[in-house]
DRENDO-1510 file (C-alpha; in Angstrom, 1 decimal, always signed):
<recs>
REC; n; res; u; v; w
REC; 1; UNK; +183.2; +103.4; +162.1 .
REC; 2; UNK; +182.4; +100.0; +161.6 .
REC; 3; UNK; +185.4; +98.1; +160.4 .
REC; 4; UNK; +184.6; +94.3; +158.6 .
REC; 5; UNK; +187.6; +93.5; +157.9 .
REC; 6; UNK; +187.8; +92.9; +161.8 .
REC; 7; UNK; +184.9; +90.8; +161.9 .
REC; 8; UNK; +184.8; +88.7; +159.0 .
REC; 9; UNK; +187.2; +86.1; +160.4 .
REC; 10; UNK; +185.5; +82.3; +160.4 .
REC; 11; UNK; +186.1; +79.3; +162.3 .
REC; 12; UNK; +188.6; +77.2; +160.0 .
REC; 13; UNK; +186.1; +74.3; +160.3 .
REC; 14; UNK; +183.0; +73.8; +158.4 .
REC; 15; UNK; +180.2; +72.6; +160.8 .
REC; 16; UNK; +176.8; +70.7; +160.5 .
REC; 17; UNK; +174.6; +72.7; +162.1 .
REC; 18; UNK; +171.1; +71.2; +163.4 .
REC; 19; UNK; +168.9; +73.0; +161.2 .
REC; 20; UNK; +166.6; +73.6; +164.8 .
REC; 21; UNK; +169.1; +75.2; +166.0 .
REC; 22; UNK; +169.0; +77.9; +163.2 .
REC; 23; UNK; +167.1; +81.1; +163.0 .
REC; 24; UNK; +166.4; +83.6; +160.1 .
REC; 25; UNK; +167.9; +87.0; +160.0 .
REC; 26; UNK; +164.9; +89.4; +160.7 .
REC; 27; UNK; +167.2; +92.6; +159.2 .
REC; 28; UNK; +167.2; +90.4; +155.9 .
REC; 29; UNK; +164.9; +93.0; +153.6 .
REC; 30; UNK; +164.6; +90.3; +151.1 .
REC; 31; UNK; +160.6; +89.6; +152.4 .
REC; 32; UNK; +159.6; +87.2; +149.5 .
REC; 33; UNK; +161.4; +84.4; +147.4 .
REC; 34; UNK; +160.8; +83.2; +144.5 .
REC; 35; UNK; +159.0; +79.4; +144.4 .
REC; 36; UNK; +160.2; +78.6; +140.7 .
REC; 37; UNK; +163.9; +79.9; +142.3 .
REC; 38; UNK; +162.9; +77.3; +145.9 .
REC; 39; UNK; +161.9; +74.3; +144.0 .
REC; 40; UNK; +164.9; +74.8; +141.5 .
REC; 41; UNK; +167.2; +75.1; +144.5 .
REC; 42; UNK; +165.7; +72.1; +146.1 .
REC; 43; UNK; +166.2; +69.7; +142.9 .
REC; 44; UNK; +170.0; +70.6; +143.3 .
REC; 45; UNK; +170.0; +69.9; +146.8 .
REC; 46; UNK; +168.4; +66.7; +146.4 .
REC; 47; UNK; +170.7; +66.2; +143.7 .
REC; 48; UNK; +174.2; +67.4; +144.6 .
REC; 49; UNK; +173.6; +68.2; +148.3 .
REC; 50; UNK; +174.1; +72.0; +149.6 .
REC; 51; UNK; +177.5; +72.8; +147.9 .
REC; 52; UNK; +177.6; +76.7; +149.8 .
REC; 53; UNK; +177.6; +76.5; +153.1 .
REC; 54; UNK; +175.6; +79.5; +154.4 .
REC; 55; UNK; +177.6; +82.2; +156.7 .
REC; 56; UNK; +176.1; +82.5; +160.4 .
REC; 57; UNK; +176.9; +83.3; +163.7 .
REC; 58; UNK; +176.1; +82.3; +167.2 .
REC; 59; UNK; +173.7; +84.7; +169.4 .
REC; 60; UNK; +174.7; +84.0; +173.2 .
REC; 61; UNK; +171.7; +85.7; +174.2 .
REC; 62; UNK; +169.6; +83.5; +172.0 .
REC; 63; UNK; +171.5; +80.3; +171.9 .
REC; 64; UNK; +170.4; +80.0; +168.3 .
REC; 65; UNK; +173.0; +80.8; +165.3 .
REC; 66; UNK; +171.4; +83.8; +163.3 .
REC; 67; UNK; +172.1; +83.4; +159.0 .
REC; 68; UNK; +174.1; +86.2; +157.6 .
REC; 69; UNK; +173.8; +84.5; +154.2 .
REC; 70; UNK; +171.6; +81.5; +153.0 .
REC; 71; UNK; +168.6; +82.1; +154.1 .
REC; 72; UNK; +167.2; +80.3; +151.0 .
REC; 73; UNK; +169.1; +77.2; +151.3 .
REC; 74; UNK; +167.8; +77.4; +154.6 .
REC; 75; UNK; +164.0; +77.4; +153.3 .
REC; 76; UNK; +164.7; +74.8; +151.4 .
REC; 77; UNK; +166.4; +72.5; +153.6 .
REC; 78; UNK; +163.3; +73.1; +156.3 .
REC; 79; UNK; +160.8; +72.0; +153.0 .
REC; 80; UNK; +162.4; +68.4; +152.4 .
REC; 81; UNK; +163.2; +67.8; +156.0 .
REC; 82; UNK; +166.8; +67.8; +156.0 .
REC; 83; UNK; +168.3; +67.8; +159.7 .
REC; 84; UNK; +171.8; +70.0; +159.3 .
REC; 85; UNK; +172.9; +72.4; +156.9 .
REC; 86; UNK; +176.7; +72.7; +156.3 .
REC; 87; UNK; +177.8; +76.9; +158.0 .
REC; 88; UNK; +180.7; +79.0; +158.2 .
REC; 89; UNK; +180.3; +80.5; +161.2 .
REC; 90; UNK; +182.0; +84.2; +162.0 .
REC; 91; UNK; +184.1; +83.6; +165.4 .
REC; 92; UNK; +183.1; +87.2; +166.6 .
REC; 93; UNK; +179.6; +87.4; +167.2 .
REC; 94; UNK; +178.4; +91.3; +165.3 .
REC; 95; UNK; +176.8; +94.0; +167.1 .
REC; 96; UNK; +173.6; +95.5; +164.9 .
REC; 97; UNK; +175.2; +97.9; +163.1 .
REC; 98; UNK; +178.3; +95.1; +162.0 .
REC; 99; UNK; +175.2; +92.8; +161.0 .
REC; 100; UNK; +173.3; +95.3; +159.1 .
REC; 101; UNK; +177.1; +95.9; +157.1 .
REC; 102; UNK; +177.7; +92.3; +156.8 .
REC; 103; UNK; +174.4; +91.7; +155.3 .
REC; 104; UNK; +174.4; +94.8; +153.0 .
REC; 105; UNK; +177.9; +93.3; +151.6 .
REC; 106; UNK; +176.9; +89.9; +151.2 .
REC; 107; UNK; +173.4; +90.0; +149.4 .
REC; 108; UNK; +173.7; +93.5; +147.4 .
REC; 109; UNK; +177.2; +92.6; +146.4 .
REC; 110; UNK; +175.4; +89.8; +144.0 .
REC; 111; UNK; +172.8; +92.0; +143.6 .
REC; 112; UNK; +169.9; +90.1; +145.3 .
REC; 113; UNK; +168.6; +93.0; +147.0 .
REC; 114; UNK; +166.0; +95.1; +145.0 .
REC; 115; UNK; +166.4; +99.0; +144.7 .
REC; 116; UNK; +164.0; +99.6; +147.4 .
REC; 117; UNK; +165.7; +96.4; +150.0 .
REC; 118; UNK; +168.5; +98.8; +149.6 .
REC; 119; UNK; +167.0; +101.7; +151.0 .
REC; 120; UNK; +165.6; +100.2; +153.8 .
REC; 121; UNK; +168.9; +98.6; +154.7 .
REC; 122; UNK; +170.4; +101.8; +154.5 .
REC; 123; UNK; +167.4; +103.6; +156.4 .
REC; 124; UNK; +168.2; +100.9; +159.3 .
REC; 125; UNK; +171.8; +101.7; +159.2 .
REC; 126; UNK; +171.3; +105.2; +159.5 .
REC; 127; UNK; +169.2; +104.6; +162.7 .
REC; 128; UNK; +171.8; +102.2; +164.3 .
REC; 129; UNK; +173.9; +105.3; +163.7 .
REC; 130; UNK; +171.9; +107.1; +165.7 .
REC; 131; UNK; +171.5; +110.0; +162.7 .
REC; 132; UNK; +168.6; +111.7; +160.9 .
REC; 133; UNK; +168.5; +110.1; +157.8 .
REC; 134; UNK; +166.8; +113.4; +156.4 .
REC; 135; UNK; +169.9; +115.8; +158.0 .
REC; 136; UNK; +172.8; +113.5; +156.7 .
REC; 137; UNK; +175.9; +115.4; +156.4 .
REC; 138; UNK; +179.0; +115.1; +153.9 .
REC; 139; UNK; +181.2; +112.7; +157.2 .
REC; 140; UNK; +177.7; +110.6; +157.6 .
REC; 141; UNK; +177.5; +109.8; +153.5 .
REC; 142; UNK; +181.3; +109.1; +153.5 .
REC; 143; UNK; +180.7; +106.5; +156.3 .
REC; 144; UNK; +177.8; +105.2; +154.8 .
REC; 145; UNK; +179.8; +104.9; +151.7 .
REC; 146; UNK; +182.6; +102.8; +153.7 .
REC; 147; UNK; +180.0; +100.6; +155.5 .
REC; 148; UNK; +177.9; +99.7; +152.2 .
REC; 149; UNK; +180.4; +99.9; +149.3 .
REC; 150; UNK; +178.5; +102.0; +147.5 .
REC; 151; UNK; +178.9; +105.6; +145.8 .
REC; 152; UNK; +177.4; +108.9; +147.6 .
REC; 153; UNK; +176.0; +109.2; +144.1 .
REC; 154; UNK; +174.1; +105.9; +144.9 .
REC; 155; UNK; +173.5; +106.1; +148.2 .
REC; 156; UNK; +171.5; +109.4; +147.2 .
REC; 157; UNK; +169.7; +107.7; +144.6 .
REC; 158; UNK; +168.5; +105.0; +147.3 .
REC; 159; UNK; +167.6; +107.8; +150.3 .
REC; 160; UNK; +165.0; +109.2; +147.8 .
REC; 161; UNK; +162.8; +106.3; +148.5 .
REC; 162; UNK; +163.0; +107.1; +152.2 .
REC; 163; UNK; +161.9; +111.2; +151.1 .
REC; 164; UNK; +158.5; +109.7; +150.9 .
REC; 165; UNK; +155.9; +109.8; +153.5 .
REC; 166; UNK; +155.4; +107.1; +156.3 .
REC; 167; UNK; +152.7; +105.7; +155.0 .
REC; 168; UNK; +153.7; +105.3; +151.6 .
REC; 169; UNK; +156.9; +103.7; +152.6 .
REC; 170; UNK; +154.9; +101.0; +154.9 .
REC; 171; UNK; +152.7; +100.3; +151.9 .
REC; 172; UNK; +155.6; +98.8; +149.7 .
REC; 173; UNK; +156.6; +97.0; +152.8 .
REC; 174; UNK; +153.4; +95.5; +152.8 .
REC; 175; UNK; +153.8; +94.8; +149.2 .
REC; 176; UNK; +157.2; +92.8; +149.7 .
REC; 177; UNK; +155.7; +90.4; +151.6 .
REC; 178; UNK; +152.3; +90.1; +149.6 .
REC; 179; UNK; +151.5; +87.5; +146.5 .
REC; 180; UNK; +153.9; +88.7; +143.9 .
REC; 181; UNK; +151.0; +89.2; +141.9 .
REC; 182; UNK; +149.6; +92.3; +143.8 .
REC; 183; UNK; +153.3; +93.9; +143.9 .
REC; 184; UNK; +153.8; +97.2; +142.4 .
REC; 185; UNK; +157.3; +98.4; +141.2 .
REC; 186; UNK; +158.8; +100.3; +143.5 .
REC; 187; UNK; +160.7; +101.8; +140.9 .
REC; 188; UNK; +157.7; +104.4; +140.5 .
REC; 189; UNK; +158.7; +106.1; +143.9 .
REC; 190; UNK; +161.8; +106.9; +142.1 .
REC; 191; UNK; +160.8; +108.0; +138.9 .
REC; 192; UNK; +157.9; +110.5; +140.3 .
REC; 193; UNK; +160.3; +111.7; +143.1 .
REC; 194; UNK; +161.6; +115.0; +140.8 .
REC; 195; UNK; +158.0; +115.5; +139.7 .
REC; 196; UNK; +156.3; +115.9; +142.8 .
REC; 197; UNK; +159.1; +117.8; +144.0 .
REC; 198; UNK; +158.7; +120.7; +140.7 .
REC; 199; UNK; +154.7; +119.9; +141.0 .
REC; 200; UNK; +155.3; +121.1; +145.0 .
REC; 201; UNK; +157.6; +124.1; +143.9 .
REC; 202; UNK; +155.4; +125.0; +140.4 .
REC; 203; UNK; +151.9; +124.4; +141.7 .
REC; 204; UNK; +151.3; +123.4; +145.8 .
REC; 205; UNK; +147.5; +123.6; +145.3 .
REC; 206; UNK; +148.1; +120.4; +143.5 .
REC; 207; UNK; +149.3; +118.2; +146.1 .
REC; 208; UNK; +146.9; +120.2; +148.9 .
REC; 209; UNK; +144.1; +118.5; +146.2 .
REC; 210; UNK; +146.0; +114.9; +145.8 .
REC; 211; UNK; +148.5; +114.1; +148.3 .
REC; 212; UNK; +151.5; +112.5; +147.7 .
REC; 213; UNK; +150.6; +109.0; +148.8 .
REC; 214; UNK; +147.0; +109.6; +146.1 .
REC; 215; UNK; +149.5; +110.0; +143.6 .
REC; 216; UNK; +151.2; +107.0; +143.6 .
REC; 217; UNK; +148.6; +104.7; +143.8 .
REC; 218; UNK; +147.4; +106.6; +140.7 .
REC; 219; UNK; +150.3; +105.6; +138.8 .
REC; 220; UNK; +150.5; +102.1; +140.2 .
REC; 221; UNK; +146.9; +102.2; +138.9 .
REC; 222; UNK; +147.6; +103.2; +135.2 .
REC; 223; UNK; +150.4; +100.7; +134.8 .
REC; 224; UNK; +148.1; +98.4; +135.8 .
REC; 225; UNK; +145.9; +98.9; +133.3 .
REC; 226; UNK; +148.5; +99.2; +130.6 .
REC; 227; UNK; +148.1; +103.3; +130.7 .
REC; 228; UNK; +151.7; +103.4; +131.4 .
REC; 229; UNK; +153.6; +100.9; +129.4 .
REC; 230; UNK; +157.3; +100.8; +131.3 .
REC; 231; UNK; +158.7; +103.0; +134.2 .
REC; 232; UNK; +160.4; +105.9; +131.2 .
REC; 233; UNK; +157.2; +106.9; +130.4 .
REC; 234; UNK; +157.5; +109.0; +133.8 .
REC; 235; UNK; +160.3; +110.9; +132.7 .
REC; 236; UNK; +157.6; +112.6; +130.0 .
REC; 237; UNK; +156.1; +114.2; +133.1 .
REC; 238; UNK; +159.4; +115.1; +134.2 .
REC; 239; UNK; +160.1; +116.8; +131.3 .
REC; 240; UNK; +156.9; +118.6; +130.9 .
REC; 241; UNK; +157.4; +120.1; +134.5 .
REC; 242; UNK; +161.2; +121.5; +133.5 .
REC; 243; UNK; +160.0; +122.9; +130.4 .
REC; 244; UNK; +157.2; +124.7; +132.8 .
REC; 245; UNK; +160.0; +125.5; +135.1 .
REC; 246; UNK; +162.2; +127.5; +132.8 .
REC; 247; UNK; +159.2; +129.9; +131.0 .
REC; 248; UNK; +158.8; +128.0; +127.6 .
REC; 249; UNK; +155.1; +126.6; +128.4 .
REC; 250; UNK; +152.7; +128.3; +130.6 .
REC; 251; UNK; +152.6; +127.0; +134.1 .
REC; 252; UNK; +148.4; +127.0; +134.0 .
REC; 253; UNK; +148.7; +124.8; +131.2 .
REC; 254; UNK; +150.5; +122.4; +132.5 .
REC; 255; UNK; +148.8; +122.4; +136.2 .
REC; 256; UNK; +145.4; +121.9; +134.3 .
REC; 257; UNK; +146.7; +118.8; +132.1 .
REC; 258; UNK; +148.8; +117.0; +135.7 .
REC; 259; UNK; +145.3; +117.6; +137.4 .
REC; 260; UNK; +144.0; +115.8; +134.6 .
REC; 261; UNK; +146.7; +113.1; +134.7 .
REC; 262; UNK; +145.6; +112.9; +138.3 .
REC; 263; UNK; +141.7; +112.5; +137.3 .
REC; 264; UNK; +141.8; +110.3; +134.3 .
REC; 265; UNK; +142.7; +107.1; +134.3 .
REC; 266; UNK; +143.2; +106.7; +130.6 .
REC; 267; UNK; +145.2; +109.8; +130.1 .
REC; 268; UNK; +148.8; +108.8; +130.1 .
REC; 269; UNK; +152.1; +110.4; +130.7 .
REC; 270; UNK; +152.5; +110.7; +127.1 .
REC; 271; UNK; +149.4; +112.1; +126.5 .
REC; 272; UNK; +150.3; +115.2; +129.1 .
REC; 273; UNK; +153.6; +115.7; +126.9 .
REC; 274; UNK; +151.5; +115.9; +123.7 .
REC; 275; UNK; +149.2; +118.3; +125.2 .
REC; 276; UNK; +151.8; +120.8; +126.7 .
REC; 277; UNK; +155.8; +120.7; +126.1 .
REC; 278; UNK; +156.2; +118.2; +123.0 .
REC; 279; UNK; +155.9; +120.8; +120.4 .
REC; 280; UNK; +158.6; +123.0; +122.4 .
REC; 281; UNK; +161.2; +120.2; +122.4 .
REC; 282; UNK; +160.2; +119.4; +118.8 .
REC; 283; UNK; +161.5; +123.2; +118.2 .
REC; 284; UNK; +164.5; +122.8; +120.5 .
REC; 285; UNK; +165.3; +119.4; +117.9 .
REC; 286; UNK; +164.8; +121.6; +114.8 .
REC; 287; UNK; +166.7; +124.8; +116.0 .
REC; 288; UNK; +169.9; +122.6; +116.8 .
REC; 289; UNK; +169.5; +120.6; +113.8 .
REC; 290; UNK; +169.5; +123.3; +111.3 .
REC; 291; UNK; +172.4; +125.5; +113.1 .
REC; 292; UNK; +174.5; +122.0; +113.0 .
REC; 293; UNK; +172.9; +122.0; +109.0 .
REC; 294; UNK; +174.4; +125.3; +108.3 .
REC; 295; UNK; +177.7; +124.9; +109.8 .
REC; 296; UNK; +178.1; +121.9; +107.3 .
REC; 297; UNK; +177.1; +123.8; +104.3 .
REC; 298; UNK; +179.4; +126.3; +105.2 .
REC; 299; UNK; +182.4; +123.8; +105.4 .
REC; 300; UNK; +181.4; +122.0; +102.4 .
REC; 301; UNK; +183.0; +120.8; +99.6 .
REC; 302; UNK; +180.1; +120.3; +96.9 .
REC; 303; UNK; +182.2; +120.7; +93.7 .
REC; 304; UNK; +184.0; +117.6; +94.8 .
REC; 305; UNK; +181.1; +115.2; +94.9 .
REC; 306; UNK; +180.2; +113.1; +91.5 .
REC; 307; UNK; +177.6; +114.3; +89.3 .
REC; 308; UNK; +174.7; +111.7; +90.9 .
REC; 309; UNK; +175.9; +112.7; +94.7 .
REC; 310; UNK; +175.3; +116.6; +93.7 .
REC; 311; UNK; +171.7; +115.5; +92.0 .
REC; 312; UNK; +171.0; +113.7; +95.2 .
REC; 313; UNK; +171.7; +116.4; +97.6 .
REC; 314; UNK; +170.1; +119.6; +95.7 .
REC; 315; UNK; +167.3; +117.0; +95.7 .
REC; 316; UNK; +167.1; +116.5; +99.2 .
REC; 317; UNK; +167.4; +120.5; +99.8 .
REC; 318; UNK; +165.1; +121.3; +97.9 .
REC; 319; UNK; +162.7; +119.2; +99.5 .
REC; 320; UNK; +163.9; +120.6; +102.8 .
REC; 321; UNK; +163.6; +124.4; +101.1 .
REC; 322; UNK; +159.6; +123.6; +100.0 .
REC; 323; UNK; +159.2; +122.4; +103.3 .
REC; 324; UNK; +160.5; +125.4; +105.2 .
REC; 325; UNK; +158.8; +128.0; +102.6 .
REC; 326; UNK; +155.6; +126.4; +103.6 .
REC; 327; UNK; +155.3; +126.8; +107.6 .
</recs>
């Protein structure tokens, strides 16, 4: 097990490092950087110099020093031609796997990573392992959980991005590293992982007709175009699919509506749950309102309320009393 404590040991001195002599970490998920972020970073370099030195270490292989941390100070120093950049550097050069820790501390820690940059860190950590990040067992999560600082609860929440296939994965790569315009959130892998899995268990003819990478362009399509406002919408679908899942709404209903989620571009997560499971969970709001109702009554003290409170209730139950009389 990777220990950092062992390796996080720098050289006393702070040294100018020829900025030719420095090379960018290629583990570093973090594909694109902001430009309003560079040219604000640049200004206060210009300004008040680098005041963070960045954290490296020296490759003997390479005879370069590879950046642990700073890799945008970096940038920027490379953009106005600045010659050295102030480093810590570790005194014990890291294998891959101390690297990959180091890194994982250093950037997620002040959350610079995005939910996805997570995963693939993790997915590479698991491979410098030399385990199956789809067979990881309670003593593998534990380690992970030392090496990255971060819960099994999280860690779990982060593998479901790698759950997806190949090709979807490498498609959100390709994202990272494309105009910021053109980038989906990769948030959508998460929020449609639990409804693929109930649309696999439910209704496999489904995904047979759409697979699973189909899918997700279709909802990167709808957000687009303002079909799906924010990322909760999806949990509609999700909760659609569970009513399906324990008998209150026919399954045939629901597979016809999600193949016509799938179809039409218009029709919207929260035009599924209109169609099939609202009016189910509108009962479910009712039936625990009015048992919580009567167990009030029952507990009641009405003769101690003033004359205008007791008008103002019987008023309001009454209304409630026509209402009921009239479904």
């Amino acid at each position: 097990m990777t220990n950092l404590s062992s390796i996080i040991e720098y050289d006393k001195k702070v040294q100018d490092i020829n900025i030719e002599q420095l090379i960018t970490n290629e583990f570093n998920p973090r594909a694109r950087y902001n430009e309003e972020e560079e040219e604000e970073l640049i200004d206060s370099i210009l300004s008040k110099g680098i005041l963070n030195p960045i954290i490296v270490y020296y490759d003997k292989q390479r005879d370069k020093y590879i950046i642990l941390d700073g890799e945008r100070r970096y940038r920027a120093c490379k953009k106005i031609n600045i010659k050295t950049v102030p480093a810590r550097v570790l005194l014990k050069e890291p294998d891959l796997l101390e690297s990959l820790s180091l890194m994982f501390h250093i950037h997620n820690v002040r959350e610079e990573w995005t939910e996805f940059a997570i995963s693939m860190t993790i997915r590479r950590i698991v491979d410098e392992m030399g385990k199956n990040i789809q067979n990881l067992n309670s003593s593998d999560m534990r380690e992970l959980s030392t090496m990255t600082s971060l819960s099994t609860y999280k860690i779990n929440k982060y593998l479901k991005f790698q759950d997806y296939p190949d090709s979807v994965i490498q498609k959100f790569l390709e994202y990272e590293i494309g105009p910021s315009n053109e980038k989906p959130d990769p948030d959508i892998l998460l929020e449609m992982h639990k409804p693929i899995k109930d649309i696999g268990q439910l209704m496999p003819e489904l995904l047979k007709n759409h697979n699973i990478g189909e899918i997700i362009d279709i909802c990167i399509d709808k957000k687009d175009k303002g079909v799906i406002r924010n990322n909760k919408e999806f949990r509609l679908i999700n909760k659609t699919l569970n009513a399906a899942k324990d008998g209150q709404i026919p399954i045939d209903q629901v597979k016809n509506q999600i193949e016509r989620f799938f179809n039409d571009i218009n029709f919207s997560p929260e035009d599924l749950y209109q169609s099939t499971s609202q009016n189910f969970y509108k009962y479910q709001s009712v039936l625990k309102t009015s048992k919580s109702l009567s167990q009030l009554l029952i507990d009641f003290d009405f003769n101690s309320l003033d004359y205008e409170s007791k008008r103002n209730l019987e008023s309001e139950l009454e209304k409630l009393l026509i209402k009921i009389r009239s479904l």
